[in-house]
N, C-alpha and C positions, 0 to 999 in steps of 0.2 A: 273358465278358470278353475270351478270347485270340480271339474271333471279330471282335468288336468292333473290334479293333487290325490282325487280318490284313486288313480288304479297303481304308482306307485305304492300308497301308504297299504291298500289291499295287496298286493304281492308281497311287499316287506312281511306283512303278519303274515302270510300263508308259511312262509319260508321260515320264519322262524318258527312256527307251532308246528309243521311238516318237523323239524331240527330237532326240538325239545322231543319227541314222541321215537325219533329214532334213536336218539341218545340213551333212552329211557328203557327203548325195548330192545335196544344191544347190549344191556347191560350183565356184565358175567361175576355184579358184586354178590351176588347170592352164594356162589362157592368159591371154596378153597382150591383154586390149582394148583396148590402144592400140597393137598392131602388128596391122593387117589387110592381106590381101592378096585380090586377086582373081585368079583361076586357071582357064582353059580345061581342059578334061580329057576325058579317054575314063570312063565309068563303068565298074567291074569289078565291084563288087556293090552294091545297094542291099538294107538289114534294117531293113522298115516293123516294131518291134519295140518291144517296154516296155523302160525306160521311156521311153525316145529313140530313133528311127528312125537309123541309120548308114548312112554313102554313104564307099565305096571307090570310088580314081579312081587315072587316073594322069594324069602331066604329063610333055610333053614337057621337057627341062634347055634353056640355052639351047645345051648339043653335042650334043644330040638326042638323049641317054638319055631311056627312059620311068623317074619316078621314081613310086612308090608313094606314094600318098595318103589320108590318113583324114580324114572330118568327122563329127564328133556333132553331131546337134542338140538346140538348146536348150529347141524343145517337145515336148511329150509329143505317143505316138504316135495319142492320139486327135483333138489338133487335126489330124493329117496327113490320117488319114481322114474327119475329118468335112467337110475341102477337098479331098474328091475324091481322095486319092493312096490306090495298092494297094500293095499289097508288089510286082506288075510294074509299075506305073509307069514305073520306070526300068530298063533292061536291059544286060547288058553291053554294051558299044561306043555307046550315047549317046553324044554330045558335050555335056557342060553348061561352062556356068561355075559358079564357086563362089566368093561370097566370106567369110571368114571370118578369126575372130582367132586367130594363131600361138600355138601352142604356147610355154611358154615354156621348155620343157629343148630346144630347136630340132629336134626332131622332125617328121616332115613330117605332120601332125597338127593341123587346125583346129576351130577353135566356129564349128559355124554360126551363119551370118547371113543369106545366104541364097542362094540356086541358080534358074538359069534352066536348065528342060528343053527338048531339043529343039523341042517346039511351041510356045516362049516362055512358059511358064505356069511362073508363080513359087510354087516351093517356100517351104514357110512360115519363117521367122525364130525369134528368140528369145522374139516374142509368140505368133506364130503364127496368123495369118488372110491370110495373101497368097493367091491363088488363087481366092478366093471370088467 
């Protein structure tokens, strides 16, 4: 009988902590989609990486400090590689653009949307199939 009642009550919890953790890591309350910007930059690191590939950049200000930059993106790192991008793809000192939506505690911190690499070959977006 108490075997009966454990593998319910054990799948109910998996599904719900499985639920909470996806909820938690879909979450796109960190930026503003309706404040985007687009941004020229130097690339300083690119992490083709789970579960979102990251791109570090800087930007010149308009008194010509270099200011430090982050973009997550919003597809998983499998659509990255299966359009073609490595974890070198991008190298430090590219030039890309980048556009994406601000942060909203104003940190210099974007969602991607999406990036032109130096040979004009468009990094993937929030769907992810540009490049194809």
């Amino acid at each position: 009988m108490k075997k009966k009642l454990l593998i319910p009550l054990n799948v109910s919890g998996f599904v719900l902590v499985a639920a909470g953790l996806l909820f938690a890591h879909h979450s796109g309350n960190n930026y503003d989609s309706g404040r985007q910007v687009t941004l020229q930059g130097t690339v300083t690191e690119f992490k083709l990486v789970n579960p979102h590939p990251l791109l570090y950049f800087t930007v010149k200000s308009e008194n010509g400090v270099d200011e430090e930059w982050f973009a997550e993106s919003g597809s998983p790192m499998f659509r990255w590689y299966n359009n073609g991008w490595r974890a070198d793809s991008l190298k430090p000192g590219d030039q890309i653009t980048v556009t994406g939506s601000l942060s909203k505690d104003n940190r210099k911190r974007l969602q991607l949307r999406k990036f032109v690499a130096p040979n004009g070959k468009e990094g993937p977006g929030p769907g992810g199939n540009a490049g194809q």
